[in-house]
C-alpha positions in Angstrom: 0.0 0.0 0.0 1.2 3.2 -0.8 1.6 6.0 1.8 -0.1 9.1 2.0 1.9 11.7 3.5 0.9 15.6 3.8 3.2 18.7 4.7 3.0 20.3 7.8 4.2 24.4 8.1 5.6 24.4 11.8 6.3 28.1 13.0 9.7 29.1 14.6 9.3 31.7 17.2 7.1 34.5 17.1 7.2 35.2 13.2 4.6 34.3 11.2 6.9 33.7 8.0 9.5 31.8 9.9 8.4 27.7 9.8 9.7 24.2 9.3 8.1 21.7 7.1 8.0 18.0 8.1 5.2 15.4 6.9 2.2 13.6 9.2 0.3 10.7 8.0 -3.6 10.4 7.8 -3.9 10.0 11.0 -2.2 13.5 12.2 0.6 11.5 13.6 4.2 13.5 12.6 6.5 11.0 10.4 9.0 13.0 9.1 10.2 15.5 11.7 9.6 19.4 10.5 13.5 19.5 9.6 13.2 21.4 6.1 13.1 25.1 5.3 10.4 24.1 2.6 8.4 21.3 1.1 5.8 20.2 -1.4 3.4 17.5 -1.1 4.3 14.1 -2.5 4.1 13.6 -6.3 4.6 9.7 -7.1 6.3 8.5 -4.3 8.6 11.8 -3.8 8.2 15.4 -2.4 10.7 17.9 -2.9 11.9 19.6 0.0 14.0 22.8 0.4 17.7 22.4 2.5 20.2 26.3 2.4 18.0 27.2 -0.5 18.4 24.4 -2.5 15.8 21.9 -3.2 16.2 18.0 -3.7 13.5 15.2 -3.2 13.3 12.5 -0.7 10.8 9.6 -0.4 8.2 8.3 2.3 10.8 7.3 4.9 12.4 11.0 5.0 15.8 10.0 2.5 16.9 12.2 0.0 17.1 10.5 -3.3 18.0 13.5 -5.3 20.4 15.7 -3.4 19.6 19.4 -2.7 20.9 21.6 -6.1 18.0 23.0 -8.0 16.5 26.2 -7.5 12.7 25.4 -7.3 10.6 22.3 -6.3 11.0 19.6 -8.4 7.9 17.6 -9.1 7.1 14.6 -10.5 4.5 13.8 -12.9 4.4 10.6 -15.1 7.7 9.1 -14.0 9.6 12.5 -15.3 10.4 16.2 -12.9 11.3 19.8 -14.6 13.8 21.8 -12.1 15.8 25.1 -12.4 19.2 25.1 -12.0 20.9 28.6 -12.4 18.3 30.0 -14.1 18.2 27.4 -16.3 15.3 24.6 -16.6 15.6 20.7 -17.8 14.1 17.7 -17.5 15.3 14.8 -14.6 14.2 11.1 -14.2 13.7 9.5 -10.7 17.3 9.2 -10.4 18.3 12.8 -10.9 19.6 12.0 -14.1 19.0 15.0 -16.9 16.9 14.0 -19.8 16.9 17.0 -21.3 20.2 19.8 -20.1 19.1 22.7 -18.8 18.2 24.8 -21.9 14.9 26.6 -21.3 13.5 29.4 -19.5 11.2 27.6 -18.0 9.4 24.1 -18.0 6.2 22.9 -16.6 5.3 19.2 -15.3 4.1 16.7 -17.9 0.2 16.1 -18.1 -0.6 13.6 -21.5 2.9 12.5 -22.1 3.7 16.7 -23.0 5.3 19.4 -21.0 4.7 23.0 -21.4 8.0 24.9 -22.1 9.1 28.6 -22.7 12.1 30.4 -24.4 12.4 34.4 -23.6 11.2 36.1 -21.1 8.0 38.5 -21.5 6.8 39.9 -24.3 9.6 37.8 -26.3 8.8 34.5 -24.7 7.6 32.2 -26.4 5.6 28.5 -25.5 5.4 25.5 -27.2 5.1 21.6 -25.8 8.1 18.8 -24.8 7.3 14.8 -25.3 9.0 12.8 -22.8 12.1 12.0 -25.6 12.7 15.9 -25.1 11.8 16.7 -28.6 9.9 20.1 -29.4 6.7 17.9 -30.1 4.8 21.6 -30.4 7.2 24.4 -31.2 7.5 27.7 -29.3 5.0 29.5 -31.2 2.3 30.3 -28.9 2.5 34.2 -26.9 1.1 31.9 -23.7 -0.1 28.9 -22.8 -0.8 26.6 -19.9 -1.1 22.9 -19.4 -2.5 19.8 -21.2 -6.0 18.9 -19.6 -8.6 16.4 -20.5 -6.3 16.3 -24.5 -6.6 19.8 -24.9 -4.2 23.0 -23.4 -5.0 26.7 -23.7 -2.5 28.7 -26.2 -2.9 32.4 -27.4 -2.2 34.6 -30.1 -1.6 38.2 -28.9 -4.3 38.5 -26.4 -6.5 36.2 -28.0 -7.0 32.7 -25.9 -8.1 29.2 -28.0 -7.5 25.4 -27.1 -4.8 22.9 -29.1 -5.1 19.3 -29.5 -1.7 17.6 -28.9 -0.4 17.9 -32.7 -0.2 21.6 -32.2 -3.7 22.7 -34.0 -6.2 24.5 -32.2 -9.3 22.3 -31.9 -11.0 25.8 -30.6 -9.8 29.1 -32.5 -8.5 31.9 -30.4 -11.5 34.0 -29.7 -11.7 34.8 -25.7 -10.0 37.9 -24.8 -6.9 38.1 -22.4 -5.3 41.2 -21.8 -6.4 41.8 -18.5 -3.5 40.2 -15.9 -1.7 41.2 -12.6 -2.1 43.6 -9.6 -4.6 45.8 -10.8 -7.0 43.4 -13.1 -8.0 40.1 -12.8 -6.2 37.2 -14.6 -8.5 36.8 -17.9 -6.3 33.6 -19.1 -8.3 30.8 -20.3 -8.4 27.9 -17.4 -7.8 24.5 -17.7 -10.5 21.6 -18.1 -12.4 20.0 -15.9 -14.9 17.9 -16.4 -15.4 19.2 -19.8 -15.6 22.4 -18.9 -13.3 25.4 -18.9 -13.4 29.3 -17.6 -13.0 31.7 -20.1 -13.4 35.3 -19.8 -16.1 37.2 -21.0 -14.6 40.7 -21.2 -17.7 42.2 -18.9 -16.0 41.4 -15.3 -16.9 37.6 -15.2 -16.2 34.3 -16.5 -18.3 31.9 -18.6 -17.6 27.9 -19.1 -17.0 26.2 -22.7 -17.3 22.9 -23.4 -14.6 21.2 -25.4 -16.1 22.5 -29.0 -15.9 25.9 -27.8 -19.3 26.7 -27.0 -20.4 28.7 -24.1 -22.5 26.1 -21.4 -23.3 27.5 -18.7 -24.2 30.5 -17.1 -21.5 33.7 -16.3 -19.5 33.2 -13.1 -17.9 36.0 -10.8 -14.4 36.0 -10.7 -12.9 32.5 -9.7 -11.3 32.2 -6.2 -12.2 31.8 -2.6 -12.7 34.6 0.1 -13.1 33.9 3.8 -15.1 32.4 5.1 -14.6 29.2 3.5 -16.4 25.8 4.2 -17.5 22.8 1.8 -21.0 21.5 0.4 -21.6 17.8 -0.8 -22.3 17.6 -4.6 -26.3 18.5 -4.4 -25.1 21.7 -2.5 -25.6 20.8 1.1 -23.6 22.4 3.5 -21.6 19.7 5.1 -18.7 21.8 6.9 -19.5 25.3 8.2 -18.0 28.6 6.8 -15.2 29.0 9.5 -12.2 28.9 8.0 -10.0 31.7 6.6 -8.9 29.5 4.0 -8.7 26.1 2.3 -7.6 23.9 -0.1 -9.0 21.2 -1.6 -9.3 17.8 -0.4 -6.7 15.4 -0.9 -6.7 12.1 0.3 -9.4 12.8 3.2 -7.6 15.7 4.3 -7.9 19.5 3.8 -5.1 22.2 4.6 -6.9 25.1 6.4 -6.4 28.3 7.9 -7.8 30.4 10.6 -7.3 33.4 12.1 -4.4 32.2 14.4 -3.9 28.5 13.4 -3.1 26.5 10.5 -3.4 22.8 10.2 -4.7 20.2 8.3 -9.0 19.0 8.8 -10.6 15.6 7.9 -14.2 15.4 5.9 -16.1 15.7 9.1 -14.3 19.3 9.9 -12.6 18.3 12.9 -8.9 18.9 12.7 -6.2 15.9 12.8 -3.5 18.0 12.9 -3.3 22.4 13.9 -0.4 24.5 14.4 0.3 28.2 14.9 -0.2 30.3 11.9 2.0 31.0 9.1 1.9 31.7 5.7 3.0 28.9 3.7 4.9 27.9 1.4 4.7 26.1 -2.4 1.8 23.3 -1.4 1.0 22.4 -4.7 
């Protein structure tokens, strides 16, 4: 059976951006001491954990099996991990081994067997798709463009956003604006699918949902995002844990990482917690 282990944010002193991270099981109990300056949540088998500002990886029983040298998380998806080193990004196996040297400006994990890539940096980057040989399966031709979900990934032209299938065509012509991004608008990229359904925006303050032809199918939704309070409702729309929380994510596993206003800590599907701490902000979860 394969264990399920979750990050835990463990404050030093007083400061609420000072923490360790160690791991607990289902059950709350701590298995892997809150030694690290930073961690992710496991990923097949490994989580990548952060050691003098370097991050490596270690497995269920607390080892390291890739040695602390690359400058962000490395996660693995479908056997295969993208990391940074020197500003640099490539592509490792389970080993540590590079599959591909680190060549690009930045690569993204790999969902359908392809791995979102860019070359340049802001308004001269460019984004185009990996295969797991590291060819350039989809060149860099796309101004943006997120992850492979559910065989199609959202690419735009200028500020225009459309889907492509995995040869590089767009199954959905770029049509939905998406201009608006950072501090002082919302971020009007086109979303990932889900269930068929992806957010687009509609250019009038809210989103709308396509389906995978491109049609609109369902009614317009304020922007996407949680604001306290947060709780949960069952799928007919029952409330099944109360509003209380400052935050949440989303259930993974039976668990929930939650805030309040002075603790942090992790809640099972009845609401009661299994593990809480003193607040702090945390660090890269996903």
């Amino acid at each position: 059976m394969t264990t399920v282990l979750f990050p835990i944010f463990v404050r030093q002193g007083k400061s609420r951006t000072r923490f360790k991270v160690g791991y607990i099981n289902q059950t709350g109990n701590v298995v892997i001491d809150p030694v690290f300056d930073d961690g992710t949540r496991f990923y097949e088998g490994l989580a990548s954990v952060k050691v003098r500002g370097r991050w490596g990886a270690i497995n269920t029983d607390g080892e390291f099996v890739i040695q602390p040298a690359a400058w962000g998380p490395c996660r693995f998806h479908e056997g295969l991990a993208s990391i940074s080193v020197k500003g640099k990004w490539g592509i490792i196996d389970r080993s540590g081994e590079f599959l591909v040297s680190q060549r690009y400006d930045y690569i993204g994990p790999f969902r359908d067997g392809l791995a979102l890539f860019r070359l340049g940096e802001g308004n001269h980057g460019r984004y185009g798709f990996l295969d797991k040989n590291g060819s350039e399966a989809i060149p860099p031709l796309f101004h943006d463009a997120k992850e492979f979900s559910e065989g199609l990934a959202a690419a735009s032209v200028g500020n225009l956003w459309g889907y492509i299938t995995p040869s590089g065509v767009f199954q959905i012509t770029p049509q939905f604006d998406g201009s608006g991004k950072g501090k002082r608008w919302p971020d009007t990229r086109a979303g990932r699918f889900v269930n068929r359904l992806a957010p687009v925006w509609s250019g009038q303050d809210y989103y709308r949902f396509i389906d995978t032809t491109g049609r609109y199918a369902e009614e317009k939704e304020s922007r996407l995002g949680f604001s306290p309070p947060s709780g949960f409702i069952d799928v007919q729309g029952w409330m099944v844990i109360e509003p209380t929380f400052f935050s949440a994510e989303s259930f993974r596993d039976g668990l929930c990482l939650v805030t309040t206003q002075d603790s942090i800590g992790y809640i099972d599907t009845s609401g009661g917690f299994v593990w809480q701490g003193a607040y702090v902000e945390y660090g890269v979860l996903s």
